[in-house]
C-alpha positions as CSV (number, residue, x, y, z in Angstrom):
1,X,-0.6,17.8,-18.4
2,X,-2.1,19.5,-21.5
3,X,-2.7,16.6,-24.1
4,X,-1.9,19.0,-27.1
5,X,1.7,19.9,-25.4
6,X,2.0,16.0,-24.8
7,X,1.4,15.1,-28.3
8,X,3.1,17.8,-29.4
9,X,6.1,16.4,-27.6
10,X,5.6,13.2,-29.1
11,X,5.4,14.5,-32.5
12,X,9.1,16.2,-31.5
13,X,10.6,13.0,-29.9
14,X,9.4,10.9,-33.4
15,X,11.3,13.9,-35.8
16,X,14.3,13.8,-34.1
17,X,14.7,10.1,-33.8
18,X,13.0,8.2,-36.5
19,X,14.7,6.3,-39.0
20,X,13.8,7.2,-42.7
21,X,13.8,4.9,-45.8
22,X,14.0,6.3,-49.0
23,X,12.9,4.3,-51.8
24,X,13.2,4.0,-56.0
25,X,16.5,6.6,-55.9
26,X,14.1,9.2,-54.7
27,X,15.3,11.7,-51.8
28,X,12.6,13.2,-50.0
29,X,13.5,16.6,-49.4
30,X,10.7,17.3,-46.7
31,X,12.3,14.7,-44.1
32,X,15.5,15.9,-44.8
33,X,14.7,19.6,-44.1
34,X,12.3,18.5,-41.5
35,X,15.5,16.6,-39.6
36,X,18.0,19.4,-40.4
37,X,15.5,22.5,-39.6
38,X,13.3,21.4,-37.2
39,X,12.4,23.3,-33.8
40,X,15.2,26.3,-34.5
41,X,17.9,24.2,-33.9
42,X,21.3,25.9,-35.2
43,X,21.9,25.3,-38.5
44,X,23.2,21.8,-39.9
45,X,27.0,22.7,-40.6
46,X,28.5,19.1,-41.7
47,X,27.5,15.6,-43.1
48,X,28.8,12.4,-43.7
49,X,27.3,10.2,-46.1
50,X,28.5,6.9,-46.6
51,X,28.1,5.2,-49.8
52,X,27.9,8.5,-51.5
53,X,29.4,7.8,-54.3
54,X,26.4,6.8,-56.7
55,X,22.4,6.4,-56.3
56,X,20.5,7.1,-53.4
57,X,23.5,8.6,-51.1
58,X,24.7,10.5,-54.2
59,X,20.9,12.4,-54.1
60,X,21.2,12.5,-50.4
61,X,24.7,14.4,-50.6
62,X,23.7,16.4,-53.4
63,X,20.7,17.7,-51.8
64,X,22.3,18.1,-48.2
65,X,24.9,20.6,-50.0
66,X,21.9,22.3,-52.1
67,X,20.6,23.6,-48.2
68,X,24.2,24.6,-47.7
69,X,25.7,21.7,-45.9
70,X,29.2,20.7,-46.4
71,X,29.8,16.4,-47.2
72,X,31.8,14.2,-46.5
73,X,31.3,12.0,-49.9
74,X,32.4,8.3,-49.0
75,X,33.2,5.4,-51.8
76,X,34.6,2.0,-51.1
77,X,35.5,0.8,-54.9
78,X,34.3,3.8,-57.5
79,X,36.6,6.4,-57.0
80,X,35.9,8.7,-60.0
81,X,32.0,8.4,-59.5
82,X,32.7,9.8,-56.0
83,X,35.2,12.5,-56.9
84,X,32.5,13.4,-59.8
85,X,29.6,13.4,-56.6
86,X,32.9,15.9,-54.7
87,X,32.6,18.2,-57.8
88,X,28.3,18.1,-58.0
89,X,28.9,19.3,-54.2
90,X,31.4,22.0,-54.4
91,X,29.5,23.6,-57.7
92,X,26.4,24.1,-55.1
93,X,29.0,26.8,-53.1
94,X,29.5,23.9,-50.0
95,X,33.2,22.8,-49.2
96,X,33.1,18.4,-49.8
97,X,35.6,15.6,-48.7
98,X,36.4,12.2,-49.9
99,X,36.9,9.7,-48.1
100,X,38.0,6.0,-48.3
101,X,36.1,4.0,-46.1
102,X,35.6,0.5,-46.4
103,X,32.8,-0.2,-43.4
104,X,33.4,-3.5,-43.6
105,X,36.9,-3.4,-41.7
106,X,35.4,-2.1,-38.5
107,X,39.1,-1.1,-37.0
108,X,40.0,0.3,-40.0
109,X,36.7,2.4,-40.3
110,X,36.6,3.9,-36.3
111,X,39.9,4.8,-37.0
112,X,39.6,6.5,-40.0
113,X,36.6,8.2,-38.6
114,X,38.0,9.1,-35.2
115,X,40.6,10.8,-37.8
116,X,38.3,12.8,-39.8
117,X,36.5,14.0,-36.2
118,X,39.5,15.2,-34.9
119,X,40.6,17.1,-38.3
120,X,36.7,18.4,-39.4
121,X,35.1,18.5,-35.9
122,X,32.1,16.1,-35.7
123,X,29.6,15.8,-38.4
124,X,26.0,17.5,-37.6
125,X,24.0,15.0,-39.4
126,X,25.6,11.6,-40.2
127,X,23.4,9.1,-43.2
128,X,24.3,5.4,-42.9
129,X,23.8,4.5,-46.6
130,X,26.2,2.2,-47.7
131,X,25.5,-1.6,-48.2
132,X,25.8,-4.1,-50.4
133,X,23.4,-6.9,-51.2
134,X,24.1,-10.7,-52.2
135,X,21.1,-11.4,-53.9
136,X,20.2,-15.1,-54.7
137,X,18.7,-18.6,-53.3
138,X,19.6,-18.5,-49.3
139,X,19.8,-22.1,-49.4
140,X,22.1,-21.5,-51.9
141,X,24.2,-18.7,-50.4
142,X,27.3,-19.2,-49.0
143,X,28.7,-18.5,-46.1
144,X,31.0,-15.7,-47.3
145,X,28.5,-14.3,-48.9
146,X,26.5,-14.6,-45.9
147,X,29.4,-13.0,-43.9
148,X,30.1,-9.8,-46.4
149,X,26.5,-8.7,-46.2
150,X,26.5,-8.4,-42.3
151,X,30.1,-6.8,-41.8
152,X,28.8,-4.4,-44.4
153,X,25.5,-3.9,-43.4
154,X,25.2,-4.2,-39.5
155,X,28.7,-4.2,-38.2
156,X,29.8,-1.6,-41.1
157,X,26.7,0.9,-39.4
158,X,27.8,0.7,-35.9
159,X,31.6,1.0,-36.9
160,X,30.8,4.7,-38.4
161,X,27.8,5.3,-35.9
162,X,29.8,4.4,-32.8
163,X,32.4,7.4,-32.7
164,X,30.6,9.7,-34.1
165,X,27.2,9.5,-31.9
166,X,29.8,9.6,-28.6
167,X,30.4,13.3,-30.0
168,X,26.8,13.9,-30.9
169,X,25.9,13.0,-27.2
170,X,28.6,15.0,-25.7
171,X,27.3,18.1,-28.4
172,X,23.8,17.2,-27.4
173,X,22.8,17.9,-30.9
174,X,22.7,15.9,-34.0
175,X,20.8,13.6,-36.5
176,X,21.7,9.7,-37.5
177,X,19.7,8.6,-40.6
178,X,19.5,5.5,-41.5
179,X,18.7,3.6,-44.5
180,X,17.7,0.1,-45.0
């Protein structure tokens, strides 16, 4: 085998399946494009950002729909910051949804998703986003604490990853960001 088409190969397998971080509020546009654009792929149609409503997923919708994606903006508790984010999107010439989602309430969440998949189609590009943080002495947290953190921030991913990455495999195309 040639070792440039190997690494090559390499280099395409990392793009398509690495898992970015964004830090300090800052969107970097170049994995974004890279991930959306990458190797001729049809274009990127439809996103679902969750926790979209303010700071880093808010800059990740608003820059998905400035390269001509339509959102799906999604908010838990701050309604009017997310349908502001709706409004940012639909000014860029992109069509935006809100949607409810608390990923905490895993039933509730593959439901509502299953939902939205059915009405929209599947998204092209899904960004796990939301969490929450319970910031403090561990010795000192307690064990609700403990427990909102994890069925917000592991079991909340899989709940919106699960139904929608069954489509992307059935579609054999699509991108799952996720940020930590």
């Amino acid at each position: 085998m040639n070792i440039g088409k190997f690494f090559a190969n390499v280099v395409v397998f990392f793009f398509e399946n690495m898992f970015l971080m964004f830090c300090n509020s800052v969107v970097n546009r170049c994995y974004l494009y890279i991930l959306i654009f990458y190797k001729g792929i049809k274009k990127m149609t439809l996103a679902l950002v969750t926790g979209s409503s303010r700071g880093i997923g808010r800059a990740i919708a608003v820059e998905l729909a400035n390269s001509g994606i339509d959102v799906v903006v999604t908010y838990n508790s701050d309604q009017q910051a997310a349908e502001r984010v709706v409004e940012d999107v639909k000014k860029l010439g992109v069509t935006a949804q809100l949607l409810k989602l608390d990923i905490s309430n895993g039933q509730e969440t593959e439901q509502i998703i299953t939902e939205m998949i059915k009405e929209r189609g599947c998204p092209d590009i899904l960004v796990n986003n939301a969490g929450i943080t319970r910031d403090g002495l561990f010795a000192m947290m307690s064990s609700d604490s403990w427990q909102a953190v994890i069925d917000t921030n592991l079991s909340g991913f899989y709940s919106v990853t699960r139904p929608i990455v069954r489509q992307m495999i059935r579609k054999r195309a699509g991108r799952i960001i996720n940020l930590t």
